[in-house]
N, CA, C and O of each residue as an XYZ file, in Angstrom:
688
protein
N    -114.190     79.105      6.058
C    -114.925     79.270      7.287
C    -115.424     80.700      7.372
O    -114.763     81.674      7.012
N    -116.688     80.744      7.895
C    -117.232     82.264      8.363
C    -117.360     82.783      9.473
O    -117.622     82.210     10.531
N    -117.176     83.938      9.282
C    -116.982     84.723     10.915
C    -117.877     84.688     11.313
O    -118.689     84.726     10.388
N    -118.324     84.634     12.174
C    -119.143     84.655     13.386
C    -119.595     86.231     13.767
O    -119.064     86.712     14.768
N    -120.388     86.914     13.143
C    -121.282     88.150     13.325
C    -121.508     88.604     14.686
O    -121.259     89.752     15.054
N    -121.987     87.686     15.434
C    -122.291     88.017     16.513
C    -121.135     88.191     17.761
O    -121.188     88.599     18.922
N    -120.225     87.735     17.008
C    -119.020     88.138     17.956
C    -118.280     89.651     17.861
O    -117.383     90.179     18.518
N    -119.245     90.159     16.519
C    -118.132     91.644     16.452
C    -119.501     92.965     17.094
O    -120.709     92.747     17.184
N    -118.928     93.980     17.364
C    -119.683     94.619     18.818
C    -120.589     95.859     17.443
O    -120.091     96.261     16.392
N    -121.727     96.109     17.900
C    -122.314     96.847     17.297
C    -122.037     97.942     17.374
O    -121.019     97.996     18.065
N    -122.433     99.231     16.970
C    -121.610    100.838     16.653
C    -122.447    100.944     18.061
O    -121.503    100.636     18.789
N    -123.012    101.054     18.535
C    -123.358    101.233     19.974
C    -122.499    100.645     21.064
O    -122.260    101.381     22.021
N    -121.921     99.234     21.056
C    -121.494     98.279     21.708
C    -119.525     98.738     21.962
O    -118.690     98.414     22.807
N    -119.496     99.821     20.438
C    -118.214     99.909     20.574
C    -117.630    101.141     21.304
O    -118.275    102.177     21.470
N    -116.181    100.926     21.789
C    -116.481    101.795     22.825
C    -115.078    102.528     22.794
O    -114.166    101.761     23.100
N    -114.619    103.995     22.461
C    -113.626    105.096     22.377
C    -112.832    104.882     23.321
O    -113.221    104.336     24.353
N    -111.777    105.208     23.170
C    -110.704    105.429     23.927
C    -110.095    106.838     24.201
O    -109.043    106.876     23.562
N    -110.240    107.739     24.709
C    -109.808    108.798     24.899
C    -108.573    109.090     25.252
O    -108.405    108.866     26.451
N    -107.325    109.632     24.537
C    -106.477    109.745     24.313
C    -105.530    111.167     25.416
O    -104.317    111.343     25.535
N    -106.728    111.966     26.065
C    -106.442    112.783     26.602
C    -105.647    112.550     27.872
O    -105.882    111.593     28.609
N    -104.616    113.527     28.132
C    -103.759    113.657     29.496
C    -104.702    113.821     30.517
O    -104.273    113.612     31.651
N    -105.928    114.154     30.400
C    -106.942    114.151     31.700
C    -106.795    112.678     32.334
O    -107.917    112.208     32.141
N    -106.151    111.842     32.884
C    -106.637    110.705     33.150
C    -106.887    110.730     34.639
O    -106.298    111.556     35.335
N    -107.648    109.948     35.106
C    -108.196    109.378     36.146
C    -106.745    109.262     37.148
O    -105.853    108.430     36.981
N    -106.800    110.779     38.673
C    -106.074    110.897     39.614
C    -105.078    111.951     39.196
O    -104.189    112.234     39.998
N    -105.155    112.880     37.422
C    -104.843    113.809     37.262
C    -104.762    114.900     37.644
O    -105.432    115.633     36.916
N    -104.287    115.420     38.419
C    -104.680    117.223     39.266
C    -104.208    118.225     37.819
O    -103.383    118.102     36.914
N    -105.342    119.338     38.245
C    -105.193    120.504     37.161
C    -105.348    121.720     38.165
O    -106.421    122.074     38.654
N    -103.889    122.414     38.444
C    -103.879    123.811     38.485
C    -105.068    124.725     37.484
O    -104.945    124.795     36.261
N    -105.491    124.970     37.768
C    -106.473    126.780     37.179
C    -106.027    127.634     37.603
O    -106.223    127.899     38.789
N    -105.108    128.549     36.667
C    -105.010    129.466     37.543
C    -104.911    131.288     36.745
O    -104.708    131.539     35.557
N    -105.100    132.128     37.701
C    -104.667    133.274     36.908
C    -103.389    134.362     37.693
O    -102.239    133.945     37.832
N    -103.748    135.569     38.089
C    -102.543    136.282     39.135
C    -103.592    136.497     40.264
O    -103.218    137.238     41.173
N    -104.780    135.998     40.353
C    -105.027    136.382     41.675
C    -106.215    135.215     42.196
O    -106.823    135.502     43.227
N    -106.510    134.069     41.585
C    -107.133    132.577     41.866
C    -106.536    132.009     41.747
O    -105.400    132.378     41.449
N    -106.848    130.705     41.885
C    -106.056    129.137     41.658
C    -107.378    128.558     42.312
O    -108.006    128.855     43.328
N    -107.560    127.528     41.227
C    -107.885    126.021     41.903
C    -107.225    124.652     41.397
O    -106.970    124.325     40.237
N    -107.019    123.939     42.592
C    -106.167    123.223     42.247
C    -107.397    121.807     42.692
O    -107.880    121.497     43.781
N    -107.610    121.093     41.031
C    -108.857    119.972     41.322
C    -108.200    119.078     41.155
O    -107.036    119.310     40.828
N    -108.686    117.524     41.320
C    -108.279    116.294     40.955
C    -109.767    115.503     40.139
O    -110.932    115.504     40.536
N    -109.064    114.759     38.662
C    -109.845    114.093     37.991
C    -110.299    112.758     39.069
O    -109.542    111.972     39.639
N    -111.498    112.813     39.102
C    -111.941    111.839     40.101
C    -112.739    110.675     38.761
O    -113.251    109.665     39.243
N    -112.785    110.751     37.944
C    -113.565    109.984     36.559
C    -112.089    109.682     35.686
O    -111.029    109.570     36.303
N    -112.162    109.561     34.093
C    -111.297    108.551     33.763
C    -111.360    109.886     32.731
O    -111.912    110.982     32.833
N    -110.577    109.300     31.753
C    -109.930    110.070     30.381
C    -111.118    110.540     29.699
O    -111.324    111.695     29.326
N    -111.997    109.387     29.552
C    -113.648    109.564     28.275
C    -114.257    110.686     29.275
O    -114.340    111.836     28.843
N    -114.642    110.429     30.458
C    -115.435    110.963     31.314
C    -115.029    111.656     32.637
O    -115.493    111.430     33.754
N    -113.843    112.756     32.211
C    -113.614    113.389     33.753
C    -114.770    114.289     34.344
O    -115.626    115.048     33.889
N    -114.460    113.931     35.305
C    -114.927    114.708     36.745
C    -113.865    115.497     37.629
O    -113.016    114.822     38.211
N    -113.856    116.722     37.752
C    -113.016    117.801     38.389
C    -113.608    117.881     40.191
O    -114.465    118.515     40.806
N    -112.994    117.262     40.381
C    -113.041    117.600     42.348
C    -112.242    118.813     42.983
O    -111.013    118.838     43.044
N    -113.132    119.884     43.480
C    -112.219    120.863     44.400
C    -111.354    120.688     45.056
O    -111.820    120.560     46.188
N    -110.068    120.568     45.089
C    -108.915    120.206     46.225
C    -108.474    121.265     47.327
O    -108.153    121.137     48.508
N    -108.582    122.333     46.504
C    -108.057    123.810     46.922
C    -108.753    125.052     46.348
O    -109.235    124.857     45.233
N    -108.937    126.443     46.917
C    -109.297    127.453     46.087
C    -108.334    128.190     47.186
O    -108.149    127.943     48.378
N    -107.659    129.436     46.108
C    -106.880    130.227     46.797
C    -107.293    131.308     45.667
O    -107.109    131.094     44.469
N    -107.902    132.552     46.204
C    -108.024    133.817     45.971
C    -107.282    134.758     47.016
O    -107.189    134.633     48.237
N    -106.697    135.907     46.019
C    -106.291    136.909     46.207
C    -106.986    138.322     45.858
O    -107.466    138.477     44.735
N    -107.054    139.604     47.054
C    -107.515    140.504     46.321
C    -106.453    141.634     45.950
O    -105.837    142.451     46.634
N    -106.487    141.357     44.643
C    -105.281    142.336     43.843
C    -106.193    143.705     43.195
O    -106.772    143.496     42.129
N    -106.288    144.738     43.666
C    -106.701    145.769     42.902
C    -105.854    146.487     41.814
O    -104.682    146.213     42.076
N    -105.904    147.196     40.832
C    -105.410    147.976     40.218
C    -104.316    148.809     40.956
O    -104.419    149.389     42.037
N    -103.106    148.723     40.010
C    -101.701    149.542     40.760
C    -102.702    151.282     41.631
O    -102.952    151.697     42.763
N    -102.912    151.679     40.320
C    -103.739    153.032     41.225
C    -104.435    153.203     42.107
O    -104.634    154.298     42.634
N    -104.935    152.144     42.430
C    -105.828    152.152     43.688
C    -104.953    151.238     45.000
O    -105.631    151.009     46.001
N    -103.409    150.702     44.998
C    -102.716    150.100     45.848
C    -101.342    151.182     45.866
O    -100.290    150.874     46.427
N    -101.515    152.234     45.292
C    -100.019    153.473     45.723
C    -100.347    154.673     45.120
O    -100.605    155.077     43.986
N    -100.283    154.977     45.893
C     -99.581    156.707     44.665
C     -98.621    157.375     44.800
O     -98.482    158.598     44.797
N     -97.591    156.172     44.982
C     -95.983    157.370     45.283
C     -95.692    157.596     43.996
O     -96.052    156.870     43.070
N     -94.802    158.958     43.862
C     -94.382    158.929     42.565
C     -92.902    158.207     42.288
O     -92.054    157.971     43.149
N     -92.805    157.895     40.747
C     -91.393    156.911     40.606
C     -90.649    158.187     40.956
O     -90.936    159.355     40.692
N     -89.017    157.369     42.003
C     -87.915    157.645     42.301
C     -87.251    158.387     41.495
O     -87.536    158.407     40.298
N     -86.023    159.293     42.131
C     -85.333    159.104     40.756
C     -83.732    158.857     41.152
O     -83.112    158.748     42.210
N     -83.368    158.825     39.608
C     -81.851    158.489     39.705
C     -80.615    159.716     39.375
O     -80.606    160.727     38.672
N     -79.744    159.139     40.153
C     -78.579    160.185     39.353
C     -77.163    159.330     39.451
O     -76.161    159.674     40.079
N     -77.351    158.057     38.621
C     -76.120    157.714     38.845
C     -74.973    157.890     37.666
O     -74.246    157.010     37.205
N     -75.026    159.230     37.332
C     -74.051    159.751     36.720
C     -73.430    160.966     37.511
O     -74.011    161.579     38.407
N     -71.920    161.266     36.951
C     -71.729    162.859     37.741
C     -71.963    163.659     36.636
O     -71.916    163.380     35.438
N     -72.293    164.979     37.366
C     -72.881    165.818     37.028
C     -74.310    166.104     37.327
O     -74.692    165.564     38.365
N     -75.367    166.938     36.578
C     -76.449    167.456     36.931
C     -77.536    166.602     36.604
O     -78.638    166.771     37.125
N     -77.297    165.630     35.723
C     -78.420    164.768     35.020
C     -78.997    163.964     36.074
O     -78.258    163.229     36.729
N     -80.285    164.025     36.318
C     -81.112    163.289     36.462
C     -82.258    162.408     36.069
O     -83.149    163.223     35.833
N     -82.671    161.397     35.895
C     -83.493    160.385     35.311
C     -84.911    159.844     36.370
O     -84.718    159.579     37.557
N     -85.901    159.771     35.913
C     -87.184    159.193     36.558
C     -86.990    157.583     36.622
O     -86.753    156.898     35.628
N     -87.128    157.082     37.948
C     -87.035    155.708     37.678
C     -88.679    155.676     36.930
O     -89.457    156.578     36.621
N     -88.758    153.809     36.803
C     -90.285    153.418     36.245
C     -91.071    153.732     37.234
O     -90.611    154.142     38.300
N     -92.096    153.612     37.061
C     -93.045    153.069     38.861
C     -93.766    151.965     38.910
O     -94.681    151.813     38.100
N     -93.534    151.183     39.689
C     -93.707    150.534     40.385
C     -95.118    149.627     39.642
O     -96.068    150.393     39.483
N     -95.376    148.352     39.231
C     -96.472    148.091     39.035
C     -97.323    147.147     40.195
O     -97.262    145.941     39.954
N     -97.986    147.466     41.228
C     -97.814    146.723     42.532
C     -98.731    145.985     42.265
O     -98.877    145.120     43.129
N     -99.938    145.886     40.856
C    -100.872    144.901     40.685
C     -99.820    143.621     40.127
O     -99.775    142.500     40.634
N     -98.949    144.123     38.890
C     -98.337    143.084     38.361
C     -97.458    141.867     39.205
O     -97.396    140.649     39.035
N     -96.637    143.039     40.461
C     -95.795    142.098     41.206
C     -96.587    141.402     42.438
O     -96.061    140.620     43.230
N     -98.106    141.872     42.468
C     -98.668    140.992     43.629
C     -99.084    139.720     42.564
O     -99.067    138.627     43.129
N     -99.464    139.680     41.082
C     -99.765    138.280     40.182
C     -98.266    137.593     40.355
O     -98.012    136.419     40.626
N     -97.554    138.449     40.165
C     -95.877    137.535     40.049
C     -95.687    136.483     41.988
O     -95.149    135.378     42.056
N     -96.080    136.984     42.826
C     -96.161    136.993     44.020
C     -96.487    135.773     44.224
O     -95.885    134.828     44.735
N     -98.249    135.977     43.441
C     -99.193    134.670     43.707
C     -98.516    133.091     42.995
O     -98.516    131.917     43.365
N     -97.884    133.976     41.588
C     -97.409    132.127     40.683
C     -96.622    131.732     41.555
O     -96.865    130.680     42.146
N     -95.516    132.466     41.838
C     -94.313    132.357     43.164
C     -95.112    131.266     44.146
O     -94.782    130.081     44.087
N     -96.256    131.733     45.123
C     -96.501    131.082     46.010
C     -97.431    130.020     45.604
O     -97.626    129.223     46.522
N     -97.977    129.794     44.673
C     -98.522    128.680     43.859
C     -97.390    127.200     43.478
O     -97.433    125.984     43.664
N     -96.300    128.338     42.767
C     -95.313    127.033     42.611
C     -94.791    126.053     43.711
O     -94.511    124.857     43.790
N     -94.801    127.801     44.994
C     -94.310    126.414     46.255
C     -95.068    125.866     46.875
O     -94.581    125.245     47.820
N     -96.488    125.793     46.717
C     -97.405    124.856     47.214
C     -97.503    123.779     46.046
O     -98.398    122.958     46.251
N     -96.898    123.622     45.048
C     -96.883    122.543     44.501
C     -95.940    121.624     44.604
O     -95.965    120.420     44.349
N     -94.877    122.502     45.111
C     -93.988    121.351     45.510
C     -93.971    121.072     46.874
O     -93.013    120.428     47.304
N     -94.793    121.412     47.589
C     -94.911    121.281     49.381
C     -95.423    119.585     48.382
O     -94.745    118.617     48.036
N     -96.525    119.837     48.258
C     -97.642    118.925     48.053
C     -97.024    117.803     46.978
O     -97.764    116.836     46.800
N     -95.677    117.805     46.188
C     -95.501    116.918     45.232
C     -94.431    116.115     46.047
O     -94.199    114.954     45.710
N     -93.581    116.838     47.400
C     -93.288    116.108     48.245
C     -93.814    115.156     49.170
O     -93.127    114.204     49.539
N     -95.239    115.381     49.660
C     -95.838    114.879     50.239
C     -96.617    113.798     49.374
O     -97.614    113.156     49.705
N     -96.019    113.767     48.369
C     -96.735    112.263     47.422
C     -98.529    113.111     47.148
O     -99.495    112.354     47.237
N     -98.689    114.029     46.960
C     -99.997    114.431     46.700
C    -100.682    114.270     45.846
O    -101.909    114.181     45.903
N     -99.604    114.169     44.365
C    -100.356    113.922     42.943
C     -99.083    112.855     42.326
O     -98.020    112.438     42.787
N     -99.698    112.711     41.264
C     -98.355    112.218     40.310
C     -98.370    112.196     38.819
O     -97.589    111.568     38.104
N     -99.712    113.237     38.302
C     -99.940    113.834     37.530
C    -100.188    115.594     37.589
O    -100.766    116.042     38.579
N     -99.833    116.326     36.747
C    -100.484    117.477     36.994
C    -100.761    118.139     35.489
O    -100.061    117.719     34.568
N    -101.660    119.057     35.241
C    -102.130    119.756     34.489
C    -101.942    121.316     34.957
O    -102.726    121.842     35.747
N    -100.689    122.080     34.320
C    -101.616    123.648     34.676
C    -101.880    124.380     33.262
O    -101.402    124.385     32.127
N    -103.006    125.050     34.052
C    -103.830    125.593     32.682
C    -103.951    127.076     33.886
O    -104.636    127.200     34.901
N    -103.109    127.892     33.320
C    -103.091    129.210     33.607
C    -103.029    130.483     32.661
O    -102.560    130.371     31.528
N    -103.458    131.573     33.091
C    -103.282    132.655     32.381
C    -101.787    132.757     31.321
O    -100.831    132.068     31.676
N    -101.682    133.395     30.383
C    -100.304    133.410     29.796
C     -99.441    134.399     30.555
O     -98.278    134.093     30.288
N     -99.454    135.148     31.146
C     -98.327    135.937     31.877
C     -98.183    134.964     33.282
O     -97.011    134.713     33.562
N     -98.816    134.604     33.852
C     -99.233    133.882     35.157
C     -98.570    132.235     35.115
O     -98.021    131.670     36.061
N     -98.827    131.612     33.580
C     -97.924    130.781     33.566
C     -96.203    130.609     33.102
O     -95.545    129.578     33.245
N     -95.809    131.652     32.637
C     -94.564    132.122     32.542
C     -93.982    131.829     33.680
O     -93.265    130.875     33.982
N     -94.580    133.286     34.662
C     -94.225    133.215     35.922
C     -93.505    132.119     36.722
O     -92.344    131.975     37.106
N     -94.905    131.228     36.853
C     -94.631    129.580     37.239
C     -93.972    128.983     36.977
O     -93.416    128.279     37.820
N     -93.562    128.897     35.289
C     -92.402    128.204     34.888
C     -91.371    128.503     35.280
O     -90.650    127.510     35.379
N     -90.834    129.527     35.611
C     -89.793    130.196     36.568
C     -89.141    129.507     37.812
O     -88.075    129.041     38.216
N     -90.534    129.749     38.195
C     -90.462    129.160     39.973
C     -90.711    127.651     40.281
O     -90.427    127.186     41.384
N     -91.162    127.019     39.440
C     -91.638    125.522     39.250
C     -90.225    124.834     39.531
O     -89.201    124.916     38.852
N     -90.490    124.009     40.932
C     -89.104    123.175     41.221
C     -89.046    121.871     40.185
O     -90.132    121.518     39.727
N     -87.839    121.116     39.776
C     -87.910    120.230     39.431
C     -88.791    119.120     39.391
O     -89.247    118.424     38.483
N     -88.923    119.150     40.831
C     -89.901    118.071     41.786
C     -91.413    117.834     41.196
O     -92.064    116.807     41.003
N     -91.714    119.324     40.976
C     -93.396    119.394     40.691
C     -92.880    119.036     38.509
O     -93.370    118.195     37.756
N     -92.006    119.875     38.274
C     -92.039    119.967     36.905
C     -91.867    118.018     36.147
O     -92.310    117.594     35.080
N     -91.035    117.239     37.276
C     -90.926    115.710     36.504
C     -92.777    115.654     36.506
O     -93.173    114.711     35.821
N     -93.535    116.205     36.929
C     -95.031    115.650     37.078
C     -96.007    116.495     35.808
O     -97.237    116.486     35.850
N     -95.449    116.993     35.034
C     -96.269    118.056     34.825
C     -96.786    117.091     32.975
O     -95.869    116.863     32.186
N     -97.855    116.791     32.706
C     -98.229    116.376     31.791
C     -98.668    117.155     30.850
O     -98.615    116.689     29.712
N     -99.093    118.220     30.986
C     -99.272    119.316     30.315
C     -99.413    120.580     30.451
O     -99.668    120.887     31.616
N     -99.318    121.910     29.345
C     -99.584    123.060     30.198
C    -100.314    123.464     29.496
O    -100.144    122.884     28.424
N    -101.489    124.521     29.397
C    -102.264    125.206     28.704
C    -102.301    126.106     28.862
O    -102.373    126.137     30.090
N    -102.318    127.689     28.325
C    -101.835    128.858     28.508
C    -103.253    129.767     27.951
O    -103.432    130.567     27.033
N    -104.102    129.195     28.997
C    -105.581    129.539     28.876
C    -106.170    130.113     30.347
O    -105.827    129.609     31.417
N    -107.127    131.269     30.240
C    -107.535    131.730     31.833
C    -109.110    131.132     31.914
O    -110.043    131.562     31.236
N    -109.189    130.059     32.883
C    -110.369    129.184     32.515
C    -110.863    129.603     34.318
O    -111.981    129.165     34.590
N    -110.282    130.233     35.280
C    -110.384    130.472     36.495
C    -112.333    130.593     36.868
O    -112.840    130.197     37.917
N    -112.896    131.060     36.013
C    -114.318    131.529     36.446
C    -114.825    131.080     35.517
O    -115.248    131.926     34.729
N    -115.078    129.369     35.068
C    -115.899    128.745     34.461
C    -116.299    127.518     35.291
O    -115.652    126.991     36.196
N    -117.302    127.227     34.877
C    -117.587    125.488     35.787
C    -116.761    124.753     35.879
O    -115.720    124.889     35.235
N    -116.989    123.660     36.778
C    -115.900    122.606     36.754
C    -115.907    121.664     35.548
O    -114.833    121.274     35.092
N    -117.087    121.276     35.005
C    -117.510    120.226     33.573
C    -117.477    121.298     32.502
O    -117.597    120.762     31.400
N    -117.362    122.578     32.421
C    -117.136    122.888     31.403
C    -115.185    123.100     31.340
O    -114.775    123.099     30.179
N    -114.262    123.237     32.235
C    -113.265    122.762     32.634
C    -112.816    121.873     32.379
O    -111.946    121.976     31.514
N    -113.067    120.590     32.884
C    -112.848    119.529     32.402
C    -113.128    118.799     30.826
O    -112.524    117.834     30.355
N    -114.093    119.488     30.278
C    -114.081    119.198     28.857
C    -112.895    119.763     27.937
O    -112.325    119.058     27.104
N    -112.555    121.225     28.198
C    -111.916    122.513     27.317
C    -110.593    121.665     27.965
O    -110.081    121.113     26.991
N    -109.720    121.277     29.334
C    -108.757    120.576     29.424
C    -108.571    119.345     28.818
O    -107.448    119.005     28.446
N    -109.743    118.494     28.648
C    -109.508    117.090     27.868
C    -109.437    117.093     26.879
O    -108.670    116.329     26.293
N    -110.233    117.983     26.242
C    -110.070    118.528     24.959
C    -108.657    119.302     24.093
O    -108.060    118.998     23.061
N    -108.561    119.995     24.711
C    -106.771    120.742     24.810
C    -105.909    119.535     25.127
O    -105.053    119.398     24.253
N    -105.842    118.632     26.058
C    -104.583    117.566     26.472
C    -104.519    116.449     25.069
O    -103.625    115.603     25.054
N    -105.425    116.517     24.036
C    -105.489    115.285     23.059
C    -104.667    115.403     21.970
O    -104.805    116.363     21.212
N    -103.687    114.420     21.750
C    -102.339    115.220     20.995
C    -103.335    114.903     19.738
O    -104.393    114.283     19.626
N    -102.463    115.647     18.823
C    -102.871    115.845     17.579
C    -102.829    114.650     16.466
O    -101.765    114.140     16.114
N    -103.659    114.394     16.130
C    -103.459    112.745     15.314
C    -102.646    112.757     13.551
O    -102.496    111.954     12.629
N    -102.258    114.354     13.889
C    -101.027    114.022     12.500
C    -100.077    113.872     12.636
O     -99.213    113.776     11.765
N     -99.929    113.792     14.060
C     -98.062    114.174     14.289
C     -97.693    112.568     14.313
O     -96.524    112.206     14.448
């Protein structure tokens, strides 16, 4: 017996499956130490679409332009010795500040049934941070992380460089 031709789908007709963690109702943190947007895939795995949910900017200037005390010092030995503490980096601990208050708006929001996927794709010092502070709650949700600063690019060029990044590797 012969197959029947017209039953098998033409190279046009056939149709990919996209393998990526982007899927359809996915939220993706963006973030760095002083933005965040936090979007939701409103399209499917082949074809996301990034929806604004949230934008949270911060204005963090350079430590030198937010103090000029000089570092402390110490003497916790006896005798005459004294030591310079460090000083202070007040740009670094206002980025540490922001992942801090990022993480707990993710778990405000993972309590409130908000997502049940998530993506963060943050700066590499910025996502450290997060991992830190990241409650359980938000972390059972977390499908992937990317340790990329994508904060000031489009949303479709976003959503490609994340779907693209979420596609496991087909040797493993």
């Amino acid at each position: 017996m012969m197959a029947d031709l017209s039953m098998t789908p033409s190279p046009i007709e056939k149709t990919t499956s996209s393998q990526s963690a982007l899927t359809h109702g996915t939220w993706v943190l963006v973030a760095d130490g002083a933005k965040a947007l936090l979007l939701e895939n409103i399209g499917d795995a082949d074809l996301p679409v990034l929806e604004l949910r949230r934008l949270d900017a911060r204005d963090n200037p350079p430590t030198h332009d937010q103090g000029r005390d000089r570092p402390g010092r110490a003497s916790g030995t006896p005798g005459p010795r004294r030591s310079a503490l460090q000083e202070s980096d007040w740009h670094r601990l206002a980025e540490d500040r922001f992942a801090d208050d990022l993480a707990a708006m993710l778990r405000r929001r993972a309590e409130r049934s908000g997502f049940k996927r998530l993506i963060i794709v943050a700066a590499p010092k910025t996502l450290g941070e997060m991992r830190q502070a990241i409650h359980h709650t938000v972390a059972d949700r977390i499908v992937a992380e990317l340790a990329m600063d994508l904060t000031n690019h489009p949303l479709d060029e976003i959503a490609a460089l994340v779907a693209a990044a979420t596609v496991p590797d087909s040797r493993d």
